[in-house]
C-alpha positions as CSV (number, residue, x, y, z in Angstrom):
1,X,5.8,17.4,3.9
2,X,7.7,15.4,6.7
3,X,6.9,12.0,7.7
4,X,5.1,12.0,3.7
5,X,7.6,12.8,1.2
6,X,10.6,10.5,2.3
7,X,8.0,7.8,1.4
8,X,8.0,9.3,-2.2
9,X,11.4,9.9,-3.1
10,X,12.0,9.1,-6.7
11,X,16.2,9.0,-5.7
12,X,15.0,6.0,-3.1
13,X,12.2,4.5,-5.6
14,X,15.2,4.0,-8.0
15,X,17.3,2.6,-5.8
16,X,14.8,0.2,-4.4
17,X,14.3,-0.9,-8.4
18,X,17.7,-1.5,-8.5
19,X,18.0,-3.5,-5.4
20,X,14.8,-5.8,-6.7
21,X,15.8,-5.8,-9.8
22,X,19.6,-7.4,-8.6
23,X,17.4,-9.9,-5.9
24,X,15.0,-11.6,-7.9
25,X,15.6,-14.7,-9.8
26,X,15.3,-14.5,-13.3
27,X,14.3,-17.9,-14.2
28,X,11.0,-18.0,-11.3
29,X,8.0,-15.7,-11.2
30,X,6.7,-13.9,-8.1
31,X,3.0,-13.5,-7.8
32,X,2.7,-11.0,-4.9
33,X,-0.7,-10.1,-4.0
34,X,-1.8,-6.7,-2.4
35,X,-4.0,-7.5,-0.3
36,X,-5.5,-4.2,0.9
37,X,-7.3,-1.7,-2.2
38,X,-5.3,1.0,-0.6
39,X,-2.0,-0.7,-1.8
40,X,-3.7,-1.2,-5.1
41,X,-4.2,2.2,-5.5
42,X,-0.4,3.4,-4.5
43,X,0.8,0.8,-6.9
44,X,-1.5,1.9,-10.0
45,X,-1.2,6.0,-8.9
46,X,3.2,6.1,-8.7
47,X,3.6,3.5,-11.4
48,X,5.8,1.0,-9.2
49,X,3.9,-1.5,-11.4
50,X,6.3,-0.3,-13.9
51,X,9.5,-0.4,-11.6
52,X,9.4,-3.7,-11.1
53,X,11.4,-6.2,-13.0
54,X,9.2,-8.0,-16.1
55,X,8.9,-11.2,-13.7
56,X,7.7,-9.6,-10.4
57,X,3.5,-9.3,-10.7
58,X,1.0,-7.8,-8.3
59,X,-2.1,-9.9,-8.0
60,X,-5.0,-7.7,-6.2
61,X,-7.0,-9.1,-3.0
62,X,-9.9,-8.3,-1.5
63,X,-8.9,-5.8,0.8
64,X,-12.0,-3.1,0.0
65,X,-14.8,-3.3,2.4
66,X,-17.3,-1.8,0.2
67,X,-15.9,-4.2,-2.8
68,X,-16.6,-7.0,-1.0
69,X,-20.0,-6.0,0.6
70,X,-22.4,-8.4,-0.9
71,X,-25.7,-7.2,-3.3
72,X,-27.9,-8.8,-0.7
73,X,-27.2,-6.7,2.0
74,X,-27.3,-3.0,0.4
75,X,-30.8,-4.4,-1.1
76,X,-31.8,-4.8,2.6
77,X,-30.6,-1.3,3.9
78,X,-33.0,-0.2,0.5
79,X,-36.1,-2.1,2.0
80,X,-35.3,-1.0,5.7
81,X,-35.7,3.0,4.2
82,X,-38.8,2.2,2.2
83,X,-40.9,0.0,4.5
84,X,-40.0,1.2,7.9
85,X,-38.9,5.2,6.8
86,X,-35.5,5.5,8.5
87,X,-33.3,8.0,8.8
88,X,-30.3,6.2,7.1
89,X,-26.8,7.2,7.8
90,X,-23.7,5.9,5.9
91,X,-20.3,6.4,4.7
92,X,-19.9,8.1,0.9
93,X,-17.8,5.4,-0.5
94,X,-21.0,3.4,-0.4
95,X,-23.8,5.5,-1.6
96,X,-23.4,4.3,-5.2
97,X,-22.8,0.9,-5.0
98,X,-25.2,-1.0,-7.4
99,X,-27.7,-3.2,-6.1
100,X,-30.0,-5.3,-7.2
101,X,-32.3,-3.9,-10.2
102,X,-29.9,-1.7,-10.8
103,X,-30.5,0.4,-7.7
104,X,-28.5,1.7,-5.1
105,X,-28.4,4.0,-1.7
106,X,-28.1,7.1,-4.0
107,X,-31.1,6.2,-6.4
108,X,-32.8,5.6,-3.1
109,X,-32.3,8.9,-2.0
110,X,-33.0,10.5,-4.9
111,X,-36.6,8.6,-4.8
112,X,-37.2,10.5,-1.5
113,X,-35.4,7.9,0.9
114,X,-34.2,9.5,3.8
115,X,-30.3,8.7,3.2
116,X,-27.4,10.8,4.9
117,X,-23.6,10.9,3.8
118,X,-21.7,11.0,7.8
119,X,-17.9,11.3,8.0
120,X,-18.2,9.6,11.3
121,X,-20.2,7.8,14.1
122,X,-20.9,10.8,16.0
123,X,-22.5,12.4,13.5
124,X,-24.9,9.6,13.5
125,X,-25.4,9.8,17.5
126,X,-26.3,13.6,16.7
127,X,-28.6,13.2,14.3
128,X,-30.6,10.5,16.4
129,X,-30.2,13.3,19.5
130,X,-32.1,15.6,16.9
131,X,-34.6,13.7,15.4
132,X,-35.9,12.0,18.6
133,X,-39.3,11.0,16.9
134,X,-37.4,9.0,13.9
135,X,-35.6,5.9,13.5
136,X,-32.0,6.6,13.0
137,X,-29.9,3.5,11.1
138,X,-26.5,3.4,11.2
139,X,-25.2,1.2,8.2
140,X,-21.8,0.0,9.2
141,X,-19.3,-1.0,7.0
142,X,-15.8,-1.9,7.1
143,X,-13.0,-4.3,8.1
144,X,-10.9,-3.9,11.6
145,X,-9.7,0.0,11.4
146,X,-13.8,1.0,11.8
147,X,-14.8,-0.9,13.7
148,X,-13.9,0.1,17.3
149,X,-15.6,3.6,15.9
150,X,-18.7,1.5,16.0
151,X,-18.5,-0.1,18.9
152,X,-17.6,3.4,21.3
153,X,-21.1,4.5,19.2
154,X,-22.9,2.2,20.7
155,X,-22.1,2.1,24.1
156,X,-22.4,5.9,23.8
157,X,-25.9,5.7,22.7
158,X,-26.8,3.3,25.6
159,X,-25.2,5.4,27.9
160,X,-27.2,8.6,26.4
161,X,-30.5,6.1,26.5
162,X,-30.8,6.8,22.6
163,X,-33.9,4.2,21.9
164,X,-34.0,5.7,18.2
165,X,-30.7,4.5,17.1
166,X,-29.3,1.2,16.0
167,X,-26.9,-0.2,13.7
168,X,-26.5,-2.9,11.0
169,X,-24.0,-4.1,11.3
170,X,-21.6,-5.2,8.3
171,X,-18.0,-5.5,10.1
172,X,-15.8,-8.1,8.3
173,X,-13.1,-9.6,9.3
174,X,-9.6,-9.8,7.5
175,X,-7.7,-12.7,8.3
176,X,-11.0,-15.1,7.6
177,X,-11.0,-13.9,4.1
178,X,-7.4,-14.3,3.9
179,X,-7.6,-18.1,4.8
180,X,-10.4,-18.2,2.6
181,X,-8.5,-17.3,-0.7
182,X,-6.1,-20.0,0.5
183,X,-8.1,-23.0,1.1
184,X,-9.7,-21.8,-2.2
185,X,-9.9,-24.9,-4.6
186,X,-8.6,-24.7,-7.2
187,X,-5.6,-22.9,-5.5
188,X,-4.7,-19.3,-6.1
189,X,-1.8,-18.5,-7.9
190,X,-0.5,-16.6,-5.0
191,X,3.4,-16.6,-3.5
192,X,3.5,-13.9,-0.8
193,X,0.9,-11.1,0.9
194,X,1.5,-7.5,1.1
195,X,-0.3,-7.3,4.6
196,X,-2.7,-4.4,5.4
197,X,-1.5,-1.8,7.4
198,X,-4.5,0.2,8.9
199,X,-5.9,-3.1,9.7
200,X,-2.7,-4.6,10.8
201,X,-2.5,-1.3,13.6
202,X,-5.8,-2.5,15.3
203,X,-5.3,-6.3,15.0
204,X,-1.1,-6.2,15.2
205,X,1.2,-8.5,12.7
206,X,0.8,-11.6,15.3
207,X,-3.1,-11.9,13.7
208,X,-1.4,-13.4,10.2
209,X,1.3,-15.5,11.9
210,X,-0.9,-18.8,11.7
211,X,-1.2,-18.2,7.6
212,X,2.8,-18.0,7.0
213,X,3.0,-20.9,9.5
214,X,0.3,-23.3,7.9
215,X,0.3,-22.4,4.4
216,X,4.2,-21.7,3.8
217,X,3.3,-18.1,2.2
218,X,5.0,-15.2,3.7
219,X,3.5,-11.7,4.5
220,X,4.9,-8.4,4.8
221,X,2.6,-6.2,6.8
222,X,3.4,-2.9,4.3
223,X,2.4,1.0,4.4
224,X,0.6,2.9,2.0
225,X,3.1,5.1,0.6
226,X,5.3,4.2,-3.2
227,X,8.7,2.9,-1.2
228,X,6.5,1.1,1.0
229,X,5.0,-1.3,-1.2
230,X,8.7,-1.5,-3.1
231,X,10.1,-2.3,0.6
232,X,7.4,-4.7,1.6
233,X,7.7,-6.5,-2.1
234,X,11.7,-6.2,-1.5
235,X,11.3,-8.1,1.8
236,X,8.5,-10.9,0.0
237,X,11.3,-11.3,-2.9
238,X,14.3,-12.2,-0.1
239,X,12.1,-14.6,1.6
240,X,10.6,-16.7,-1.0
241,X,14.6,-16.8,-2.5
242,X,15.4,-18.1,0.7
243,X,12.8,-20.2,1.2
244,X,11.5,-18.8,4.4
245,X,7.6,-18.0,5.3
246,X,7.8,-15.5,7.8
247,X,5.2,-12.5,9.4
248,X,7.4,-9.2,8.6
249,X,6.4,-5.9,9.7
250,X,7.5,-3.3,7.2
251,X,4.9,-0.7,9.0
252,X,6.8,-0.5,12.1
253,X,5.8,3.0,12.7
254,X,2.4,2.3,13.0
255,X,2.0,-1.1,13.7
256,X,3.1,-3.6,16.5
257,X,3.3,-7.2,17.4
258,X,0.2,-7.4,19.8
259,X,-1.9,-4.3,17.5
260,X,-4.2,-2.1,19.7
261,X,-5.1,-4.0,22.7
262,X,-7.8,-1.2,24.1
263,X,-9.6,-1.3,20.4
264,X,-9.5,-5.1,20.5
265,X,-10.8,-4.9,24.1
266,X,-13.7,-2.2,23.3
267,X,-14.8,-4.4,20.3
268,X,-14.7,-7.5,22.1
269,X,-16.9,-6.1,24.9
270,X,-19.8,-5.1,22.2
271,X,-19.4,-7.1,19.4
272,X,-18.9,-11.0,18.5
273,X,-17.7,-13.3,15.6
274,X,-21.1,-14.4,13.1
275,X,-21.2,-17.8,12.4
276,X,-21.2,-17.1,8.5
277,X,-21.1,-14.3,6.2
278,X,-21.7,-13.6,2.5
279,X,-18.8,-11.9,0.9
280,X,-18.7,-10.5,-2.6
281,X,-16.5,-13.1,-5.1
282,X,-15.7,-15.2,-2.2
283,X,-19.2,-16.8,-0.9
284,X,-20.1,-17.3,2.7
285,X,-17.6,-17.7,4.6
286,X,-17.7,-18.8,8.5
287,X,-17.0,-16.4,11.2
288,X,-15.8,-13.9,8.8
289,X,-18.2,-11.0,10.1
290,X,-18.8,-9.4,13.2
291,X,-22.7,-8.7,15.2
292,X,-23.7,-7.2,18.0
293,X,-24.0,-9.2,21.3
294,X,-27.2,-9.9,22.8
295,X,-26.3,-7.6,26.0
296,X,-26.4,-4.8,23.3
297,X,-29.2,-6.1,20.8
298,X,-31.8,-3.5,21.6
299,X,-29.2,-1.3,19.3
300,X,-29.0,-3.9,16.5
301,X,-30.9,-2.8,13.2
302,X,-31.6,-6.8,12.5
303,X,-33.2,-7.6,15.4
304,X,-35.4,-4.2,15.7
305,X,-36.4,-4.4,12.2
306,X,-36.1,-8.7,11.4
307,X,-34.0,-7.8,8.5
308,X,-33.5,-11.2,6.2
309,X,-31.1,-11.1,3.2
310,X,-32.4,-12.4,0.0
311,X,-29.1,-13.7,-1.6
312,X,-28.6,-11.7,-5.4
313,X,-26.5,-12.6,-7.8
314,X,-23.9,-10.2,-9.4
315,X,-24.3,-8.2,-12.9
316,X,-23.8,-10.2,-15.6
317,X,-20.0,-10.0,-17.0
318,X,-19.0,-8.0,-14.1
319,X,-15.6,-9.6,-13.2
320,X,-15.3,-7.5,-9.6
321,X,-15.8,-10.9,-7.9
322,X,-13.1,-12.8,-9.9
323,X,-10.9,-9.6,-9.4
324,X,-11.5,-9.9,-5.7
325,X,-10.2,-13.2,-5.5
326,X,-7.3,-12.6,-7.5
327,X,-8.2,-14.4,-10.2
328,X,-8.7,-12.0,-12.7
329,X,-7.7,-8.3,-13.2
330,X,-9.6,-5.0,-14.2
331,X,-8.9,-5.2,-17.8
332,X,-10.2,-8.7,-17.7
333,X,-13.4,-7.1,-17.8
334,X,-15.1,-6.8,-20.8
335,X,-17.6,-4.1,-19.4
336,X,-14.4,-1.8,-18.0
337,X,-14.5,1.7,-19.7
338,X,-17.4,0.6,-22.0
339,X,-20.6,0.2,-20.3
340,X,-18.7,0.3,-16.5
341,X,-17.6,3.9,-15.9
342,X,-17.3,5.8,-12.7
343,X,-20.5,7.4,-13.9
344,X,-22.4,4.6,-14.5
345,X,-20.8,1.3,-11.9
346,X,-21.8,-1.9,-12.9
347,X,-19.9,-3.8,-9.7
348,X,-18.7,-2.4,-6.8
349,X,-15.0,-2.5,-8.0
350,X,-15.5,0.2,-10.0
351,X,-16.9,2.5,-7.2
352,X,-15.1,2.5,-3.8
353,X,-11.8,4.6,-3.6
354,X,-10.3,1.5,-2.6
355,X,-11.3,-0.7,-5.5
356,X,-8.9,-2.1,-8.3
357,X,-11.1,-1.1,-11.3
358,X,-11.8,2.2,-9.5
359,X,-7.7,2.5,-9.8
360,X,-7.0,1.1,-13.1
361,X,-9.6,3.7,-14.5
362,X,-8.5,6.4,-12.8
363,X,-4.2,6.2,-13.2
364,X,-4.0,2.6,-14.9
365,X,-5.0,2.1,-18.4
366,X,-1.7,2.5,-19.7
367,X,-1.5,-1.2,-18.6
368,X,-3.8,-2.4,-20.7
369,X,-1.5,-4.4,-23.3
């Protein structure tokens, strides 16, 4: 398929290994950390793990938005469907995320919650348009590529007077977490970033230039494909030999300097910074989240329904918030493929299609040495 398989050339994978293989120095290590799950998974799924020299290590981030979604607030979507009888509308990925007591949005649903799977924000606005006597939620998750979806939802839903629909909101915001992991004491072990890509489109490679600045690391904004990530960790490989701590832009065909100024715009208009926000392994973390103004709060599921979090600590030896800071990795985990399975989820790693443990288990265990 055009534009897909010349990103998947095994001829152009092994040169690339060769061309890493001849640039690296053999007497330092390079910790390169992917920062977005969807790199993880290209990394576990075409084995470029295994095509890179002995001395060249991917450390995974916390680049899943469900990964990172803390306990506290899935127990609070939970509450909002028993106590108030909601019509609650989320993404899949999400649905089995454990929360507290081992629960989650699925169990919920299965316990007579009124709980829908939506491909999209309109779908939401439709279902709201159809069930005019009901409260329709829209629990919104995600980093910088969903969230101008959100935002053109709500300003459609004021401008089709919907009173029944609202969101909560749970919009997080990339580059605070980023500078969280590196004013994380003790350090991370961490050399260079694989920037995100679909993130990178809406916010542009400009957003990540204050990291490589400040904290001396360099970051390649990389695509999703196999001979992306080989390219982007090429390009991380030349500049820490050189010395140099630059903002590179491997994703040039999707990503610019400046990122998409009418998405920026439309966000900017409906939605504002938090002043804290609760992420999964990393804490709370100031103005890391995104809410909705007060010219739009009549649509905002916290104020309509004075949601408070009750804070809820993770399972007991689940490492997924060690994993997300790079810390540790998925076979780490003493509870991977034993009591954690796809079937049964004991953190959120192990659920999301995005999530490291999710990837190990499904093309990584060869690894496991």
């Amino acid at each position: 398929m055009k534009y897909v398989d010349e990103f998947r050339s095994h001829a152009l994978a092994k040169q690339l290994a060769v061309a890493i293989a001849n640039t690296v120095d053999t007497e330092r290590h390079y910790r390169l950390m992917e920062f977005c799950g969807g790199h993880t998974h290209a990394i576990f799924r075409y084995g470029v793990q295994n095509l890179m020299p002995s001395n060249v290590e991917f450390i995974h981030g916390p680049g899943c938005p469900v990964c990172v979604l803390p306990i506290a607030r899935i127990d609070s979507a939970i509450r909002l469907v028993k106590q108030h009888d909601v019509i609650l509308c989320t993404y899949a990925d999400l649905m089995r995320v454990p929360a507290s007591e081992r629960q989650s949005l699925l169990k919920a649903k299965a316990a007579g919650g009124d709980i829908r799977m939506v491909y999209s924000t309109q779908e939401v606005l439709k279902i709201a348009e159809q069930h005019p006597g009901r409260q329709v939620v829209f629990f919104a998750i995600g980093f910088e590529t969903t969230t101008p979806a959100t935002a053109v939802a709500i300003k459609q839903a004021q401008a089709l007077g919907l009173t029944n629909f609202s969101v909560f909101c749970n919009h997080v915001l990339t580059p605070a977490a980023m500078q969280a992991l590196l004013d994380a004491e003790p350090p991370i072990a961490v050399d260079g970033f694989l920037g995100p890509s679909h993130v990178s489109t809406i916010i542009g490679s400009q957003a990540y230039e204050r990291f490589a600045n400040h904290y001396g690391k360099p970051i390649v904004i990389a695509g999703f494909e196999p001979l992306d990530v080989m390219q982007s960790a090429l390009m991380l490989i030349q500049q820490l030999n050189s010395g140099r701590h630059e903002v590179e832009n491997e994703y040039r065909r999707a990503v610019t300097h400046e990122g998409n100024q009418k998405a920026q715009t439309l966000v900017n208009e409906v939605l504002e910074v938090r002043a804290q926000f609760e992420w999964r392994g990393l804490g709370f973390i100031a103005d890391s989240a995104l809410k909705l103004k007060t010219t739009y709060a009549e649509f905002d599921a916290e104020e309509r329904f004075d949601m408070v979090d009750v804070s809820v600590k993770d399972v007991k030896g689940c490492e997924c918030p060690a994993i997300l800071r790079g810390i540790k990795k998925p076979q780490d985990c003493k509870l991977l493929g034993t009591v954690c399975t796809p079937e049964n989820p004991m953190g959120s790693c192990m659920v999301s299609s995005e999530g490291a443990c999710a990837a190990y288990w499904s093309y990584g265990r060869v690894y496991s040495s």
